[in-house]
C-alpha positions as CSV (number, residue, x, y, z in Angstrom):
1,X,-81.3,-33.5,-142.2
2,X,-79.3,-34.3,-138.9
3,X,-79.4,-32.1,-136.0
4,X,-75.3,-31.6,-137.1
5,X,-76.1,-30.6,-140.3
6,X,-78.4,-27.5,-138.8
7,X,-75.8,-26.9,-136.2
8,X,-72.9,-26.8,-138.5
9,X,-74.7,-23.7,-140.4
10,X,-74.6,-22.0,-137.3
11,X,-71.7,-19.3,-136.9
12,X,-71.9,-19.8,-133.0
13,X,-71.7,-23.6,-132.8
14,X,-67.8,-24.1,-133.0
15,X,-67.3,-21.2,-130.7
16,X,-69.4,-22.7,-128.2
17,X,-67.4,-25.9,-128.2
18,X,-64.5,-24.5,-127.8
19,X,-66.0,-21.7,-124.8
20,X,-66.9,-25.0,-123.1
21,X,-63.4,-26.0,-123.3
22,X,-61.3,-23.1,-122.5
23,X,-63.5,-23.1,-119.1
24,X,-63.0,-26.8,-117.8
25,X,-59.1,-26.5,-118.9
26,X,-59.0,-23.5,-117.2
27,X,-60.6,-24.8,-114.2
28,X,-58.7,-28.1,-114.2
29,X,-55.1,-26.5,-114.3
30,X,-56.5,-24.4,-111.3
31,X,-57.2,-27.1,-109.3
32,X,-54.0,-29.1,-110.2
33,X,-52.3,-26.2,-109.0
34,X,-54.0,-26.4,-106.3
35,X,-53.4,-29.8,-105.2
36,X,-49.7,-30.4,-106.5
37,X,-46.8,-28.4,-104.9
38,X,-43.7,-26.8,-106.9
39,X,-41.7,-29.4,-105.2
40,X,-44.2,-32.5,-106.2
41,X,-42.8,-32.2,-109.6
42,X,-40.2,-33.4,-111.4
43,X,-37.2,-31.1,-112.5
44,X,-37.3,-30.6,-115.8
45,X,-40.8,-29.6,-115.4
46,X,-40.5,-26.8,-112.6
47,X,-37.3,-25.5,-115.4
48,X,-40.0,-25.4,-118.2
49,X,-42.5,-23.4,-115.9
50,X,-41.8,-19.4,-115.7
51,X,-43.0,-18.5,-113.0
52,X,-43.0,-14.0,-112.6
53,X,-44.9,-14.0,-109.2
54,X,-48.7,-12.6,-108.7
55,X,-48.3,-8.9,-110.2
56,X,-46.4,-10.7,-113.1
57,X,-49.4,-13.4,-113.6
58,X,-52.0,-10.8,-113.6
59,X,-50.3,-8.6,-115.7
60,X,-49.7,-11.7,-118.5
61,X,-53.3,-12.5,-118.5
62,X,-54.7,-8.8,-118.5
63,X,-52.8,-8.3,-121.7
64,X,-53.5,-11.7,-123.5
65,X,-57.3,-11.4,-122.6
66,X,-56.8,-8.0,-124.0
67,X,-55.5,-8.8,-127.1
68,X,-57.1,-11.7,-128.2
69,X,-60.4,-10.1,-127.3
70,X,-59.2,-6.9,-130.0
71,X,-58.1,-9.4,-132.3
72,X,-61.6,-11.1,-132.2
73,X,-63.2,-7.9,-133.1
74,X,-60.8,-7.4,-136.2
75,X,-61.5,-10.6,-137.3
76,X,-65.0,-10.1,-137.2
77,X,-64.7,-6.5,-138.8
78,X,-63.0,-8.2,-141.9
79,X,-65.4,-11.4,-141.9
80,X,-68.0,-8.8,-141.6
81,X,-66.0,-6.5,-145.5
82,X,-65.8,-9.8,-146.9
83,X,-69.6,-11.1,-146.6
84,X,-70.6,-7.4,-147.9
85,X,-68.3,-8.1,-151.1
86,X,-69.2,-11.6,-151.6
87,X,-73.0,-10.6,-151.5
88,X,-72.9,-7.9,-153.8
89,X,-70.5,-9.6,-155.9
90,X,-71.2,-13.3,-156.4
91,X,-75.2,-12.5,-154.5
92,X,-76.5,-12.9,-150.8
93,X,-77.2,-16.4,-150.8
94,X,-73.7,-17.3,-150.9
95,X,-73.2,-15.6,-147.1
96,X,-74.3,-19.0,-145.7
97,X,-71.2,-20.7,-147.3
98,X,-69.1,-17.8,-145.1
99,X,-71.7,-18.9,-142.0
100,X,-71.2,-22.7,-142.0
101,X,-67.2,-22.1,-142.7
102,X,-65.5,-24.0,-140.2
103,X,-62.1,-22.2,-140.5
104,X,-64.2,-19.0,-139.7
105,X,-65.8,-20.7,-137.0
106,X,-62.7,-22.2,-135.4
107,X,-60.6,-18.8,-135.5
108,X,-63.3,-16.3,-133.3
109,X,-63.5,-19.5,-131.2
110,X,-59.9,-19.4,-130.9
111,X,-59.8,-16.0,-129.6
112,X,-62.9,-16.0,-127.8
113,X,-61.9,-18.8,-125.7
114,X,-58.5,-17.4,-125.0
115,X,-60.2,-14.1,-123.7
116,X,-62.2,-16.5,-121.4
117,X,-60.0,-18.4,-120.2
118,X,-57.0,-15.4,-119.3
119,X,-60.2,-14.3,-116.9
120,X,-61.0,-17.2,-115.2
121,X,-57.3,-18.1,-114.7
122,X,-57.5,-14.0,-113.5
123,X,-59.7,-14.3,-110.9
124,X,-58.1,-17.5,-109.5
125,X,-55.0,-15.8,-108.1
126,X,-56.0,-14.6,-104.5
127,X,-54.7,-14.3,-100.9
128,X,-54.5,-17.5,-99.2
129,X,-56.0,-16.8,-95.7
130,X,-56.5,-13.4,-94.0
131,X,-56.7,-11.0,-97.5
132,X,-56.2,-7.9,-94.9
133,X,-52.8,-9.7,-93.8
134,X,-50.1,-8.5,-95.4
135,X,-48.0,-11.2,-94.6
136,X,-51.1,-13.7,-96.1
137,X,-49.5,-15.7,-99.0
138,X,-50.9,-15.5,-102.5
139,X,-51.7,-18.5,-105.1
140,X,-50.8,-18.0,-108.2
141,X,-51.6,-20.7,-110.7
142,X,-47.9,-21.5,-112.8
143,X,-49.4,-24.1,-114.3
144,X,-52.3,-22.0,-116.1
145,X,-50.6,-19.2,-116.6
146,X,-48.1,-20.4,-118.8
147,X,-51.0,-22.5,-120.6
148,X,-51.9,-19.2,-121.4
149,X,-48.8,-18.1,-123.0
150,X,-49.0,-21.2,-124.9
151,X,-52.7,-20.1,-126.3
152,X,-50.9,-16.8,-127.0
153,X,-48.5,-18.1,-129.0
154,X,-51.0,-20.5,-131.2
155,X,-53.4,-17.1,-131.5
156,X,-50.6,-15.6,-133.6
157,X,-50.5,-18.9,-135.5
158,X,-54.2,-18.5,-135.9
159,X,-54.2,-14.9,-137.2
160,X,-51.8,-15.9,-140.0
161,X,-53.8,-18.9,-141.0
162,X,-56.9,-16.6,-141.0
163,X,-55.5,-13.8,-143.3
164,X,-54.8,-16.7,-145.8
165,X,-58.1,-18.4,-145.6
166,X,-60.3,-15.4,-145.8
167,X,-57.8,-14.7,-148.7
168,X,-58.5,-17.6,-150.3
169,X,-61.8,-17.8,-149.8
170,X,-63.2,-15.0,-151.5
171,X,-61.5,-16.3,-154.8
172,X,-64.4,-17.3,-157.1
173,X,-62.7,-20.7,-157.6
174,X,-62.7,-21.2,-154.4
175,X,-66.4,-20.0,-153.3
176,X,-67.9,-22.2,-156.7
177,X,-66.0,-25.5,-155.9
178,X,-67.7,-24.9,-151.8
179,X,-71.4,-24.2,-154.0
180,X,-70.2,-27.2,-156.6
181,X,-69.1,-29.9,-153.6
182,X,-72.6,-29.1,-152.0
183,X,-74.2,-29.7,-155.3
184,X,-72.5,-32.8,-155.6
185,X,-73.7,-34.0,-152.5
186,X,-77.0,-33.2,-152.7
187,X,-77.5,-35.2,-155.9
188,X,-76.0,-38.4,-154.6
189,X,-78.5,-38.1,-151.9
190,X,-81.7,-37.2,-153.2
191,X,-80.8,-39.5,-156.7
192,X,-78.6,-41.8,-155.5
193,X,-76.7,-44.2,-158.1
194,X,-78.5,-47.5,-156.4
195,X,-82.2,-46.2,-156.2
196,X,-83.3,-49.5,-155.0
197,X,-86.8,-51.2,-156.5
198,X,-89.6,-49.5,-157.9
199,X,-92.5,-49.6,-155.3
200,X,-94.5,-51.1,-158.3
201,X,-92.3,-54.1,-158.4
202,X,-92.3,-54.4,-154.3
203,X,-96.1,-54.6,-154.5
204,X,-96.0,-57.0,-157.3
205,X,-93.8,-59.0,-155.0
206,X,-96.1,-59.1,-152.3
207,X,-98.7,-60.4,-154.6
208,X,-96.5,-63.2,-155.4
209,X,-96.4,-64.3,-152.1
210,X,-100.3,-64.2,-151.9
211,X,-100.2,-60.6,-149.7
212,X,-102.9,-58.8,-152.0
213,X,-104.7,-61.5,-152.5
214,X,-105.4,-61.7,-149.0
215,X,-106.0,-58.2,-148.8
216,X,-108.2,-58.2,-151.3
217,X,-110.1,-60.8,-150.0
218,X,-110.7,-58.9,-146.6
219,X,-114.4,-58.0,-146.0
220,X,-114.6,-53.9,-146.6
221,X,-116.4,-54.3,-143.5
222,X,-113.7,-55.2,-140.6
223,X,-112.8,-51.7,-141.0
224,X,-109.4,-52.1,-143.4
225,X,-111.1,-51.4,-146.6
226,X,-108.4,-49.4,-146.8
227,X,-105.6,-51.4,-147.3
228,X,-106.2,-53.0,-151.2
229,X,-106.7,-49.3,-152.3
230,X,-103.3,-48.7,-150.6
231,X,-101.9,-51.9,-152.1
232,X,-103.1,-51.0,-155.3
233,X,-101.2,-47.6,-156.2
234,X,-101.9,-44.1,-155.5
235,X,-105.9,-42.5,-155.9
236,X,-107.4,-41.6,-159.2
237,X,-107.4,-38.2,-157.6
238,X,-105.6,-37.9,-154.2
239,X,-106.1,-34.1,-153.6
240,X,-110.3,-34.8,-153.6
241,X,-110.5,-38.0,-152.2
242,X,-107.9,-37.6,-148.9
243,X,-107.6,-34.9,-146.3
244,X,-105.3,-32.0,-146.6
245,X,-102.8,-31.5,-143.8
246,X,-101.6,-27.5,-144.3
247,X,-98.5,-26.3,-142.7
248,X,-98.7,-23.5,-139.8
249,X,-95.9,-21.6,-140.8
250,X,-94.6,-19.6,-143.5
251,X,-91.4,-19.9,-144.9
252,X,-89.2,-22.4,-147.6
253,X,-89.2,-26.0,-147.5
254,X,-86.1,-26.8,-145.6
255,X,-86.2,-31.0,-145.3
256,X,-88.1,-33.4,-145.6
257,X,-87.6,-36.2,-142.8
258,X,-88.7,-39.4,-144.4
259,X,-88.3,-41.7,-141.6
260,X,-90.3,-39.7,-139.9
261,X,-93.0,-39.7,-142.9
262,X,-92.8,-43.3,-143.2
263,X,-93.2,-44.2,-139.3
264,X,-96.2,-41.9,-139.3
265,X,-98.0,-43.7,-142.1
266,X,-97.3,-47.2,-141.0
267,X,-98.4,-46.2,-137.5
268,X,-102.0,-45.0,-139.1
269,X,-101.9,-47.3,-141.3
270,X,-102.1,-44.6,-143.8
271,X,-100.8,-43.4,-147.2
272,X,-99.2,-39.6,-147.6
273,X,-99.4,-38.2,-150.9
274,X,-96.2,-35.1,-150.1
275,X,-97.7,-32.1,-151.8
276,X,-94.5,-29.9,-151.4
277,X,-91.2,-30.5,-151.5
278,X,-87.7,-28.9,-150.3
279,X,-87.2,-25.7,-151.4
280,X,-90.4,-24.8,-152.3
281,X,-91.8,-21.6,-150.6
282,X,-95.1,-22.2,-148.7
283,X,-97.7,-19.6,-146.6
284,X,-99.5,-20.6,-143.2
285,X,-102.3,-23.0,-144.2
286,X,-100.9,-24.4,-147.5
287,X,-101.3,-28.2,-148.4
288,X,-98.5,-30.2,-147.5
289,X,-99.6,-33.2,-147.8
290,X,-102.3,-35.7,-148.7
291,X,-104.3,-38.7,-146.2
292,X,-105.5,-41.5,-147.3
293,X,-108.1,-42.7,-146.2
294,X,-109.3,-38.9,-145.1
295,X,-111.5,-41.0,-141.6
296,X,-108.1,-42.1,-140.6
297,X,-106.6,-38.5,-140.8
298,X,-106.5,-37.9,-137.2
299,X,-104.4,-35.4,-134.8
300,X,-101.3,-37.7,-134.2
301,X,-101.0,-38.2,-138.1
302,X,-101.2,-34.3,-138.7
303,X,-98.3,-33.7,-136.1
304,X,-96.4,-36.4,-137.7
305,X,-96.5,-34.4,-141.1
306,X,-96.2,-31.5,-140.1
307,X,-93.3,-32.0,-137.6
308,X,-91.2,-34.2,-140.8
309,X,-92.0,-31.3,-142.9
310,X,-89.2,-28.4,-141.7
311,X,-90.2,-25.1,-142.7
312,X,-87.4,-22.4,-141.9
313,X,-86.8,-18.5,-143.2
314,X,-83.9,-19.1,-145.7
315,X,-83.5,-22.2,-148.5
316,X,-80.4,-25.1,-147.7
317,X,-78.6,-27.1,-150.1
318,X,-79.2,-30.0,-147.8
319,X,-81.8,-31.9,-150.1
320,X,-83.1,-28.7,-152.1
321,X,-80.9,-29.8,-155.1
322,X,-82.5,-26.3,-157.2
323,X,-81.1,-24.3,-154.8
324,X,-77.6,-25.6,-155.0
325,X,-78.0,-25.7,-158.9
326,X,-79.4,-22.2,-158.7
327,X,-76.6,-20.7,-156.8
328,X,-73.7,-21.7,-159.3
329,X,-76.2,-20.3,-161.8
330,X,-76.6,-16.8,-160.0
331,X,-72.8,-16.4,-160.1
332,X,-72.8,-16.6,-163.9
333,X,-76.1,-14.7,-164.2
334,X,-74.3,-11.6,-162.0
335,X,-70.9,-12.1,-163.6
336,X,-72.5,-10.8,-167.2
337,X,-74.1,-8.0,-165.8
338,X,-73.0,-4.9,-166.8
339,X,-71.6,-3.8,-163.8
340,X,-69.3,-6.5,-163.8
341,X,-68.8,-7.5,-166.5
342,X,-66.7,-10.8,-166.5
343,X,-68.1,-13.7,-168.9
344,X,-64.8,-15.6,-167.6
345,X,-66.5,-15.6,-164.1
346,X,-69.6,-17.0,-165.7
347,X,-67.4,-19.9,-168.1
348,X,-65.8,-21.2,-164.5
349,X,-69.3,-21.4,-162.9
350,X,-70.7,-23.3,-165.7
351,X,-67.6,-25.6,-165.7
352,X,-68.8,-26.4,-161.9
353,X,-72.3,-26.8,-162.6
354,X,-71.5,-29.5,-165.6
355,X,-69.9,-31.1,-162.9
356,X,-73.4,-31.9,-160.7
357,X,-74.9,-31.6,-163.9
358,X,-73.5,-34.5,-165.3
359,X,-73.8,-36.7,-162.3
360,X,-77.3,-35.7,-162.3
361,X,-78.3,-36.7,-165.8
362,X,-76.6,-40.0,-165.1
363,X,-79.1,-41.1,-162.4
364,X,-82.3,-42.7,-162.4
365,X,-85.2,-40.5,-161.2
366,X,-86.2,-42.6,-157.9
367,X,-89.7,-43.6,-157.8
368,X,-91.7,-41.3,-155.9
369,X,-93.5,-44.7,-154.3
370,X,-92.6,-45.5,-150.9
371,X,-93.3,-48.8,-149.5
372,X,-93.7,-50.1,-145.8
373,X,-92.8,-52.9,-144.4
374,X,-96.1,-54.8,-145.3
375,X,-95.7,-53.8,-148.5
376,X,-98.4,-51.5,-148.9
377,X,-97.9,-48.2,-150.6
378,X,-97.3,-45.5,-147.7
379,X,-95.6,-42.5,-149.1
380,X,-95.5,-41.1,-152.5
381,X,-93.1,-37.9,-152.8
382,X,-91.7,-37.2,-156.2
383,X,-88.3,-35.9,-157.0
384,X,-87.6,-33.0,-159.1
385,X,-87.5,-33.8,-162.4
386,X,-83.3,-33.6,-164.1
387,X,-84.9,-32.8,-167.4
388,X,-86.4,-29.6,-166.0
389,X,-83.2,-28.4,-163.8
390,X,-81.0,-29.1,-166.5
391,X,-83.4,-27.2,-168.9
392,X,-83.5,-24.4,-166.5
393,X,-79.8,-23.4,-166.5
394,X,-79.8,-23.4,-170.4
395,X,-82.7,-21.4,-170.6
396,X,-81.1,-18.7,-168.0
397,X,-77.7,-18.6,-170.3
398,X,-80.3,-18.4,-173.4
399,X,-81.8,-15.4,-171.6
400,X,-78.8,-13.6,-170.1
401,X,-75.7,-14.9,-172.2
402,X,-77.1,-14.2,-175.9
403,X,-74.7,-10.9,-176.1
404,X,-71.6,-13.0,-174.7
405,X,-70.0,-15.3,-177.7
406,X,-67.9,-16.7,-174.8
407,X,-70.1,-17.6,-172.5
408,X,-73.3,-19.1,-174.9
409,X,-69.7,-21.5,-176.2
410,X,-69.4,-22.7,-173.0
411,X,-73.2,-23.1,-172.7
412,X,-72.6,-25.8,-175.8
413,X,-70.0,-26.9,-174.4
414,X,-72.3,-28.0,-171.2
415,X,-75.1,-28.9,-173.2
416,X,-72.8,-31.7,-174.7
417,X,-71.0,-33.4,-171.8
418,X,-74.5,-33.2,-170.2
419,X,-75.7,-35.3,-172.8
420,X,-72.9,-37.3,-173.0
421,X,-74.1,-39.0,-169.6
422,X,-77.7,-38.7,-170.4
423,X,-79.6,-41.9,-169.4
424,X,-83.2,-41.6,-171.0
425,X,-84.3,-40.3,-174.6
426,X,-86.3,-37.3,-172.8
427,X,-83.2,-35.2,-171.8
428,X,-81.6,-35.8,-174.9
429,X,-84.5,-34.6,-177.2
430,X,-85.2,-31.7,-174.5
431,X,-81.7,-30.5,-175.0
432,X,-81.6,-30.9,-178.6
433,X,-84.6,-28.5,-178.5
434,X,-82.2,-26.1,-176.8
435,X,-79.6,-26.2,-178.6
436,X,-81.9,-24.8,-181.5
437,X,-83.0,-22.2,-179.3
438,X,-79.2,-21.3,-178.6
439,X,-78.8,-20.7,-181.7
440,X,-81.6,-18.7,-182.5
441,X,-80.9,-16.6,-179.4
442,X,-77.2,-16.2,-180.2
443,X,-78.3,-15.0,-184.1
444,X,-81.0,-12.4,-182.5
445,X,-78.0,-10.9,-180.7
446,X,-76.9,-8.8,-183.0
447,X,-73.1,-10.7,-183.5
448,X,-71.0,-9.9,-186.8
449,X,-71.2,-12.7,-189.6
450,X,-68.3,-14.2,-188.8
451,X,-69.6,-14.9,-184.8
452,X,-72.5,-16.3,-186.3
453,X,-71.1,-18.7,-188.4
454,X,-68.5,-20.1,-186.2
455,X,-71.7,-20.8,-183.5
456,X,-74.0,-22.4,-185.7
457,X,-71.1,-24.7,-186.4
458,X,-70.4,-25.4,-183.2
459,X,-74.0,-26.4,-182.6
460,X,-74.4,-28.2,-185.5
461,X,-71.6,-30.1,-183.8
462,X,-73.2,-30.4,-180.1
463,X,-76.6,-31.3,-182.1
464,X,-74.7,-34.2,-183.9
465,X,-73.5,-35.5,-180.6
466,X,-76.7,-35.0,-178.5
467,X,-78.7,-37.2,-181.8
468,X,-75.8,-39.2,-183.0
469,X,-76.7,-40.5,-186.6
């Protein structure tokens, strides 16, 4: 995870930006006022210029520094309705989608910056000379001043475009294609469609060209005994044999940096067995990872871990592909509550979740093996398994959706063009083993005959296509 990706979740990034620029613009029309005379330029620009004089100027920029400052705070007032809806609505951990919104971010920015540029443009009208002569003439910066009117003018602009985003984006199509666009993104980076070679076949490479041989044939005594075990594959039984480097903090898993993994086991010449992974919630002095050889496990390697490992207060969808899957499956979990109430709510998330769904059970599970550039093993972090977060979301429609004919349809209906991608035998006899317990679920409801019937022939129907022949 970049340092951009952590800033753009940050509500105060974009306003910052555009602080920064509201000051030098406002600073560098100042001084070009300064510098260039009414009578320096040409004509048709001193006939677009209104120029009202100093009480006219100060007056002009009082009242847009005013307003755009008010309008700020109703914006925020709103923003601030509309994350209290969403929250209790669709559940808390969508307010980070509102956070990282950069139409959200750009209009307070908008106003914001307006407000401080109106003041610094303010304060640059003064006496020039004596300010107790009456007679003492006063600059008055035309230039910025009517830049001002212009950023006037586009806040209006901005407040309409606001009242038709925040509109529009509390529309539960609209907040599960943001949650559904993060999924997909988080599954083309953590199982990408070209996973590259199994570290298996790099090492069997190497041996090819002689490179474990000649590791092997090294003397255990020159001190680099450990490099055929590292060669070789992973320990019999990593957690007892290496030395456990435990994290400081408390918090979730926010991202792994694997460059940063890598580099610090080739530079000790060391292999990290990754005990934890994003998402995962960890105390101070939990096992991160594994060293091996534990005698090479010194300071500079436990720093390296434990700096690649990022451990913040709140989960990301950045590479914690659970929690993206988990959030499309909150919605539908909240929608059948019985304070809401809406199994349509729940069909639309589950439309968006076969989406990542789908993409995930077409993938290949990368290898958790990680080799260096010599070949030898250095990192072994595995992946969460597809069969087990696909499994997941069926079991919470199972659980929640058995009274909602609707809803446990549309659960099928998943099921199916989940399978429909399926690359390996496992997910496909793990989801034929829920479709069974759909239907058992769905007949312990409590539904009339009829209900019942029509299901089981709509399973019987998934089942056929999940086991063809």
């Amino acid at each position: 995870m970049t340092i951009v990706d952590r800033l753009r979740e940050r509500f105060w990034f974009v306003p910052a930006l555009l602080c920064l620029a509201a000051l030098v613009l406002a600073e560098g029309l100042v001084v070009i006022d300064e510098h260039v005379g009414v009578g320096d330029v040409p004509g048709w620009v001193r006939a677009v210029l209104y120029r009202v004089g100093e009480s006219g100027s100060r007056d002009i920029l009082g009242a847009i520094a005013t307003s755009s400052l008010a309008v700020a705070g109703t914006t925020f007032s709103i923003t601030m309705a509309v994350l209290a809806l969403t929250s209790s609505s669709y559940g808390p951990r969508l307010v980070r989608n509102f956070m990282a919104d950069r139409g959200n971010q750009t209009v307070l920015g908008v106003y914001v910056s307006t407000f401080l540029y109106s003041v610094l443009v303010l304060r640059s009208i003064r006496a020039i000379g004596d300010p107790g002569d009456p007679e003492a003439d006063v600059f008055v910066p035309h230039l910025a001043v009517n830049a001002a009117v212009v950023l006037a003018l586009a806040n209006v602009a901005v407040l309409v475009y606001f009242i038709h985003h925040i509109t529009d984006s509390i529309q539960v199509s609209t907040l599960a294609r943001e949650v559904r666009d993060d999924l997909a993104l988080v599954v083309d980076r953590m199982y990408p469609a070209d996973v590259g070679r199994d570290a298996r076949a790099d090492r069997g490479a190497a041996a090819d060209d002689g490179a474990v041989d000649d590791a092997a044939d090294d003397d255990p005594a020159d001190g680099d005994a450990a490099t055929p075990r590292l060669r070789a594959g992973l320990p019999e039984h990593p957690d007892a044999q290496g030395f456990a480097v435990t994290t400081e903090v408390t918090g979730y898993v926010h991202h792994v940096r694997d460059d940063d993994l890598m580099a610090a086991a080739c530079d000790a010449d060391v292999l990290l067995v990754l005990r934890t992974r994003p998402g995962r919630y960890v105390c101070a002095g939990d096992v991160i990872a594994v060293v091996h050889p534990s005698a090479r496990a010194h300071d500079e390697v436990v720093a390296g871990v434990r700096q690649a490992v990022s451990v913040a207060d709140e989960r990301s969808p950045v590479q914690d592909v659970e929690f993206a899957i988990q959030q499309l499956t909150e919605m539908a979990v909240r929608a059948l509550s019985p304070g809401t109430n809406d199994p349509y709510t729940a069909v639309n998330a589950l439309h968006d979740l076969a989406a990542g769904l789908t993409a995930l059970a077409s993938r290949d599970l990368p290898s958790p093996d990680r080799v260096g550039p010599d070949g030898a093993l250095r990192v072994h972090a595995p992946r969460p398994d597809p069969v087990e977060l696909i499994s997941t979301v069926v079991d919470h429609m199972r659980w929640y959706a058995a009274s909602s004919p609707t809803v446990m349809h549309a659960t099928l209906d998943l099921v199916e063009q989940v399978t429909a991608h399926a690359r390996t035998a496992e997910l496909r006899d793990r989801m034929a083993v829920q479709v069974g317990l759909l239907r058992d679920a769905f007949q312990g409801a409590g539904h009339h005959d009829h209900d019942t019937r029509r299901y089981d022939e709509h399973a019987v129907r998934v089942l056929r296509a999940v086991r063809p022949g």
